[in-house]
Structures are given as C-alpha cells and as structure tokens.
N, C-alpha and C positions, 0 to 999 in steps of 0.2 A: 504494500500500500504506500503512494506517495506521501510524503514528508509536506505537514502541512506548514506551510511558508509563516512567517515575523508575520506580514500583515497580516492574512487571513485570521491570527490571533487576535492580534490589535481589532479589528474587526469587528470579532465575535465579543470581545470584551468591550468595547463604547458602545455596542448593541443594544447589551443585557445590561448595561450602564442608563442609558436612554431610556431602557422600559422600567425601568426602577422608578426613574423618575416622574411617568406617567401613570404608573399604578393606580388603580382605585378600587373600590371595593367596601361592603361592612368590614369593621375592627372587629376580631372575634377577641374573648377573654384571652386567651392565649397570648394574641402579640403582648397585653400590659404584662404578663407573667414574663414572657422571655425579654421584654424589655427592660423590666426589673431588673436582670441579672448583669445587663451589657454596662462594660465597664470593671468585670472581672476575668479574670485569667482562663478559669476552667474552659474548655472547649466546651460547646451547646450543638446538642447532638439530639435531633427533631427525628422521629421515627413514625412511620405507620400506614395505612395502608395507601394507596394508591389512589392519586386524583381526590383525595379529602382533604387535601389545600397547604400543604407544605411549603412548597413551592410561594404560592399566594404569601403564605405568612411571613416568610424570611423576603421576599420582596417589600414586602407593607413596612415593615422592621427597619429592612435597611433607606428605606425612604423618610421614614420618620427620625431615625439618626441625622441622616443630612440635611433634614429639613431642622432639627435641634442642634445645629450645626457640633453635633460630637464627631462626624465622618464627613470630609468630603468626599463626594460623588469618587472624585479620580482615585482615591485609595480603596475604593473597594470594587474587590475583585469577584463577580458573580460569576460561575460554571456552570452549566445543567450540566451533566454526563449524558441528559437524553438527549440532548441535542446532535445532531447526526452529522454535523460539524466536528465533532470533539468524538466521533466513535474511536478515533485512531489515540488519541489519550487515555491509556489503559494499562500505564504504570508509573509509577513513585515518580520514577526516569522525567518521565514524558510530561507528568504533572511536574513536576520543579522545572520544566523548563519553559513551559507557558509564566509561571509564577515569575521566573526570571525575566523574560519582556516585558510581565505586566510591571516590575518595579524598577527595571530600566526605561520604558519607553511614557507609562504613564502615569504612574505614582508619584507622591511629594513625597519630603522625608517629613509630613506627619505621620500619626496610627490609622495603620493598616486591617482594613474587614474583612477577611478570605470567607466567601459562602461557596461549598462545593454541593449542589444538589443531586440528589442519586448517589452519593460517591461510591456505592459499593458495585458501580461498575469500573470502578479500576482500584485490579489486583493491587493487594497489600498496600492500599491506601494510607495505613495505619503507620507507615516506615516514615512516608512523608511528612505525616502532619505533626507526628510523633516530634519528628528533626525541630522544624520551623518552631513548634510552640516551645521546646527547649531552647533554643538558639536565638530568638528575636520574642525581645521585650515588647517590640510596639503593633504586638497585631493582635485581632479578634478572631478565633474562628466559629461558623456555624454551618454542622453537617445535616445532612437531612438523607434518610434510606429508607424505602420500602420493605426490608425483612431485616428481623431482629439479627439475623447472623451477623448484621454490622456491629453489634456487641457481643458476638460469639465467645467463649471464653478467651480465647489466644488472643483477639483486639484487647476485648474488656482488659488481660493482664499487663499489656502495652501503653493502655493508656489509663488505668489504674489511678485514681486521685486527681484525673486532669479531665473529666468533663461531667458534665451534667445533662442528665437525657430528661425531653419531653417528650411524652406520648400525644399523639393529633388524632383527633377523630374525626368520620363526616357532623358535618351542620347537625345539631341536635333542634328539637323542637323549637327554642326560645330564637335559635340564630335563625332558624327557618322563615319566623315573624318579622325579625329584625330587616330580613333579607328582603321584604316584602313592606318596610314602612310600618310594622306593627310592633311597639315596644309593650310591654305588660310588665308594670309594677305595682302592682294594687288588685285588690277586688275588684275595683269599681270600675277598672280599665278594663280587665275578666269580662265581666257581666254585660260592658257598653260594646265591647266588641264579640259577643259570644256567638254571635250566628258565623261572623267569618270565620273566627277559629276555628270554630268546630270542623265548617268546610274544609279549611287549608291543613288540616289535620290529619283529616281520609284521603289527602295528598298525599302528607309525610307517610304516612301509615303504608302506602301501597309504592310509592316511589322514592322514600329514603330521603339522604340528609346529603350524596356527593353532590357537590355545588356546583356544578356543570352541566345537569342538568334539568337544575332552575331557568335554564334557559329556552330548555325546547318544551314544547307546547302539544306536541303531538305522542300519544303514552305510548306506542310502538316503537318509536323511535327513541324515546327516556327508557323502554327496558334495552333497544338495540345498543344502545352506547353503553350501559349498564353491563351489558355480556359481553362486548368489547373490553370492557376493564377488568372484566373475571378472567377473559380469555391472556390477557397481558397476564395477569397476573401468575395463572397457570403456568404459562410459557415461560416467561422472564424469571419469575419470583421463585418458584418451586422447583418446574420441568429441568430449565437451565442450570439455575443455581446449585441444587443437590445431584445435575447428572440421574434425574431421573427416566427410567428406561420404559415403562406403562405408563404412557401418558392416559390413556382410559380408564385405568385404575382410579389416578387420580381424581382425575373429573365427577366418577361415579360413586367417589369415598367423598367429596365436596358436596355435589346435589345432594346425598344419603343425610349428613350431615347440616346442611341447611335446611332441608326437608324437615328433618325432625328437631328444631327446635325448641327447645324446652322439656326434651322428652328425657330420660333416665336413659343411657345407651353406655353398652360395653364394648368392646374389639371383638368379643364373640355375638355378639347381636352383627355389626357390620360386616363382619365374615360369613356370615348366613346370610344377611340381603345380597351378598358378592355372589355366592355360591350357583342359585340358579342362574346369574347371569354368565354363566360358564367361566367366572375369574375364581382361579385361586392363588391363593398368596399367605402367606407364613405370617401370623402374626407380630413378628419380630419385624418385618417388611411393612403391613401394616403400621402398625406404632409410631413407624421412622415417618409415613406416609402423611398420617394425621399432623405429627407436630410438625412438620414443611410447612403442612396447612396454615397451624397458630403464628409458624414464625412469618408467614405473608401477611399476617394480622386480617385475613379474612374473616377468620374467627377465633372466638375466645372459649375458654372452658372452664367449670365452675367443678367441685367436688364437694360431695356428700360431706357433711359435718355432723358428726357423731354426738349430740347431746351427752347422754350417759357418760363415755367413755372420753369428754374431750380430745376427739381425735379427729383426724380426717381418715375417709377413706379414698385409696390410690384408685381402684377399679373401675370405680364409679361414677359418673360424670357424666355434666349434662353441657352443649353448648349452645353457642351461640352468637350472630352474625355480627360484622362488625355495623353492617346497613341492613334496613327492612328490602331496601329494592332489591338485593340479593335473593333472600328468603321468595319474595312473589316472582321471582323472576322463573323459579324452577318450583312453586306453586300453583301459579294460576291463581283464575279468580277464585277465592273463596268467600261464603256467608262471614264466617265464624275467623278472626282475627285476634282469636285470644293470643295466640303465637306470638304475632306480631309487639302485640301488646308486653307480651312477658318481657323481649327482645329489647325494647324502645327503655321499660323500666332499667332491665338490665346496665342498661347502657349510659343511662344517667349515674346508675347507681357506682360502675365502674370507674367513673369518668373520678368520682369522688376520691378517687386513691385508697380507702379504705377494702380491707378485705373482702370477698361478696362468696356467700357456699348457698348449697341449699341442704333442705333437711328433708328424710324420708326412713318409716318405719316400715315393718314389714308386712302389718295390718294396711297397708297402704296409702295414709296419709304421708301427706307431703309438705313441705312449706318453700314455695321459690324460692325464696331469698332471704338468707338470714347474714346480716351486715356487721362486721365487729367495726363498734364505734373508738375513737381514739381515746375515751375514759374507760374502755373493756366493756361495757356494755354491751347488746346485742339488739338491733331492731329484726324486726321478722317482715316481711313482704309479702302477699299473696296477690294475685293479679288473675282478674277473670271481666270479661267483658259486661256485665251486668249481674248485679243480686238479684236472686228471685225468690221465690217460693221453695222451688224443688232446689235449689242449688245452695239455698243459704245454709244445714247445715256442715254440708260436705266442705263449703269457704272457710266459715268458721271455727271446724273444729278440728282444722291443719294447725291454727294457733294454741290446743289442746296438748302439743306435744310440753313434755314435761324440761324443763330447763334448770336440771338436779345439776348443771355444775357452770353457771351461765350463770353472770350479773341481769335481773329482770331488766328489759327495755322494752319499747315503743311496739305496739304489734299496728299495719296499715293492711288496710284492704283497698285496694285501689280496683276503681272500676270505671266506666263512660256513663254511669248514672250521673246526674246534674244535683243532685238529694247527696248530701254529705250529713254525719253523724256519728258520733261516740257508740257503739254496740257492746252492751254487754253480753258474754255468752261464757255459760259455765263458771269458771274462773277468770276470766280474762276480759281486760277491755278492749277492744277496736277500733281502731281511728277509718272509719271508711273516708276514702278521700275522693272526691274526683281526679281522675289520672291527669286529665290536660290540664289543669290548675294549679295540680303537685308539680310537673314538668315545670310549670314558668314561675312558680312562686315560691315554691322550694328550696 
C-alpha cells in the first residue's frame, strides 16, 4: 500500500480540525462529566458500543475547550481510525509519525489535545500512547473504542494508574426529549406535556436511543441502519477482532440472546436452541462466543443474587440489550412490550454505576432487579407493563422474597399505568411508580 504523503496528513488533520469547530448538537451529561476531569494527567478512555455518540462527544468537548480558550484549535490533534484515509495507520510506527507532522507542521509550543477515535484499530496502540504521556508534560489525551478488549488485561497493565475510563450509552429516554425541544423537571412539566410523551415514548420503546436515527422518518429504514450497525458490529467488533471462524454461530447466539431478554438463560439452554439448527459447538467455544458479544457492548448481563447465602451465582444469568431497536429488530411487532420495558429500566439502572443482579427462587418467583445502593442497602425493581386484577399478586409477591442477610431498602413497581401509589402487601411496602416519570425525574 502507498505511503500516505506530509500533506495528505496535514489534510486530514485541518479537516477534522474544521468540523470540531462547527459541531452542534444537545450537550449530553457526559460531556460536563468528562469535562470535569480535562486539565488532569490520566488518559480518558471513552468506551462502548457503536454509533451511540463517542465520537459526537469528544468532538462537542474538544470545541468547548477552544471555545474556553484552555486549547487552541491548532494543538489538537483529532484521528478517526475509521476514517478510510488513515486505514494505512495501523501501528505505534505509523501513528508517531503522523503525531510528528502534526507538531512540526501545525502545533504551537502551547498544551497539546491528542483525540485518537476507534484507536483499537491500530495494533499495540498502547506502546504509543504509553511513550508520549511519559515523555511530554504538555498534552491531553482522549481515546474512545468500540470493544472492551481496549482494556484487555495486557493494555489495562500498560497503562495501569494513567487513565480513567467512561462508559457511553445510546440516548436514554430524558436525552431523547431533550433531542426533540422537551426538557422535564417537575411534575407539572410531566403532566403539561403528557400526551406527547407518552407518544414519543412508543418511539423510544420500538426504535431505541442511537442518535442517528432521530433523523430518519421512515421505520424500515431506522431498523435498516439499525442492522447495518449490528452487522459492523458482528464483522469489525467480534468476527475480526477475536479471528472468529462461525460467523452464523455468532449471529444466531446474538438474535437467541436478544430475543430472550429478560428471561433466566444458561449455555445449556442456548446449546439446545443451537442444536436443531444443525450447529454444534463445545460449550467452552460457546462461553468465548457470548463474552465477544458483552465485550462489543451489545449486550450486558446481570447474575442471580442469592439472598440467603449472600452470594452470586456464576451459571445463571439473565441479559440484556445495550438498545431496544436491537431487541425489535429480530422481534417484530409485538402487543406485549414488557421486555422492552424490563430492558429501558435496566439501563437506567446500569447507567447508575451501582451494582444491578436479579433474584429468583425455585418456587419460581423472581425479582428483576435488585440494586446495591452505595450505603449497602438494596432497592428491588419489578417491571411489568400494567397492574391488574389477575396479575397483581404474582407482581407483588416477587417483593415476598425474604432479605435474611440484606440491609431492608426501597421495593418499586414500575408500570405504564398513569395511577401511582404506596401498596401494601403482606409484609412489604411498594412504591408503584409510573415508568416514564421514574425515567425523567428520577
């Protein structure tokens, strides 16, 4: 492959320089979070899944530096790796020598911003950044990667004490509003806007929170880009990365697993859905399969939490999507969007940093989500699309499980009824909540 030429770099760098500059966009919490930190040493290392706005944010960040004049524009250095300019940039080598015209040809001798985006397409990235943040006082760096392997052990011990990772997720409900002119800080803003929400909610619900597309209008064409992004994912994230050889396996251990949602699943439960389809494969093979999966941050997984025995158990687990447009994409249309619901909960609840399990006895109650709060305490979660008649005890007396070795906490029952209330039942109180009013006021 040709040697890509001095200019062609220069180039590419006053480019991504320029679009810095004209960025716009909502401010998500995150950029105040990461922009808290700039100004310290550690490296900032942005992780997660795919087209959920990484990129977007280390853009918005580095505009608001310049625009706080702590950066000028000429000192920072912005990279995509996706960019198909920069394919041939795909080692330590080849990245310090771009670095090298960028501070010979258009850098001051102020502090310097290096943003490398994607960087986990060039090999042993880690040797590089590793050098420079040793060796030079006056720069910033901020990485951003689609699979956790960029903190794989052998990075993580390389760079050990020297960065600080943030997890990025798609638009959650509240940004979703935001995105759309709807801010919600009160009830009374709730209640004046309650018809649109509701609507733009069976939006989120069915098409997810990747901010891409908010753009298109047409729902055939929001899940087609939607499965464009699963399929990168596959390919790039997983297939590539791990030298993965069953690329069908794949696919049909992913749809299996966002299919079942919320449901209690084992590697021998998934080796039996495999089985008729004429795949077989070694649970050892298996195992490796699934965590590729969690490491493209598709999806996430939750483990049983033993009241009684304060334990976890390893075997048992339940996941879950990083987006709902995932889940409907290899659903369809469904009535009944309790999934969905559990999914959206989940994912606030994640987002909290706080540990998230669920709980299940072998009389077969369950509790989704049981939350260890930061004073040890524990909230319980149960999530079903409406209370009824027939259904209210089965709700209710998931929060019956006994919490012999658990600080008592908060039990919520969250549903799409608009009627909220305190419930007594049995022993226990219950906060029923409406779900979309938890999401934005919460």
């Amino acid at each position: 492959m040709k040697r890509i030429k001095n200019t062609d770099i220069l180039q590419v760098i006053t480019e991504w320089q320029n679009h810095i500059l004209r960025i716009k966009g909502i401010k998500r919490d995150y950029e105040s979070v990461l922009l808290s930190t700039m100004g310290s040493k550690p490296i900032k290392i942005i992780t997660g899944f795919r087209r959920s706005g990484k990129s977007f944010l280390t853009q918005r960040v580095a505009k608001k530096l310049v625009e706080d004049q702590r950066f000028a524009i000429d000192n920072i250095l912005y990279l995509n790796f996706e960019d198909f300019r920069l394919i041939e940039i795909n080692t330590p080598e080849k990245l310090n020598g771009i670095y090298q015209v960028f501070k010979s040809n258009i850098a001051d001798s102020g502090k310097k911003l290096l943003i490398f985006d994607e960087i986990q397409n060039v090999s042993a990235w880690d040797r590089f950044v590793r050098t420079i943040y040793e060796l030079e006082d006056d720069i910033e760096i901020i990485l951003t990667g689609s699979n956790s392997e960029l903190l794989s052990s052998e990075i993580g011990s390389n760079l050990a004490g020297r960065f600080i990772e943030f997890s990025i997720f798609p638009f959650d409900f509240k940004e979703f509003l935001k995105y759309r002119d709807i801010e919600i800080a009160s009830d009374v803003e709730f209640f004046r806007n309650y018809d649109e929400i509701q609507k733009l909610f069976v939006d989120f619900i069915k098409f997810g929170g990747l901010p891409e597309t908010f753009t298109i209008s047409n729902g055939s064409a929001r899940f087609s880009y939607i499965e464009g992004v699963v399929s990168k994912v596959i390919l790039d994230d997983i297939i590539e990365r791990f030298q993965v050889k069953h690329v069908a396996v794949i696919e049909k251990v992913l749809i299996y697993l966002l299919s079942g949602v919320g449901n209690i699943i084992s590697f021998k439960r998934i080796m039996n859905y495999l089985k008729p389809l004429g795949i077989k494969v070694k649970q050892e093979t298996l195992i490796d399969y699934v965590q590729y999966i969690l490491k493209s941050f598709a999806l996430y997984e939750t483990q049983k939490f033993d009241w009684k025995l304060g334990r976890l158990f390893e075997t048992t687990r339940k996941y879950y999507s990083v987006d709902t447009g995932l889940i409907n994409l290899y659903q369809g249309a469904v009535n009944d969007f309790t999934s969905q619901l559990e999914n959206i909960v989940f994912l606030k609840l994640k987002r909290s940093g706080c540990p998230v399990y669920f709980g299940a006895l072998k009389s077969g109650k369950e509790i989704d989500f049981i939350v260890q709060q930061k004073n040890k305490k524990y909230q319980k979660f149960q999530v079903c699309q409406t209370l009824t008649n027939e259904n209210h005890k089965r709700e209710l007396s998931s929060f019956n499980l006994k919490d012999t070795y658990l600080e008592a906490g908060e039990n919520f029952l969250l549903t799409l009824d608009a009627h909220e209330e305190e419930i007594f039942f049995k022993e226990n109180s219950v906060y029923k909540k409406n779900i979309v009013k938890w999401l934005l006021l919460s």
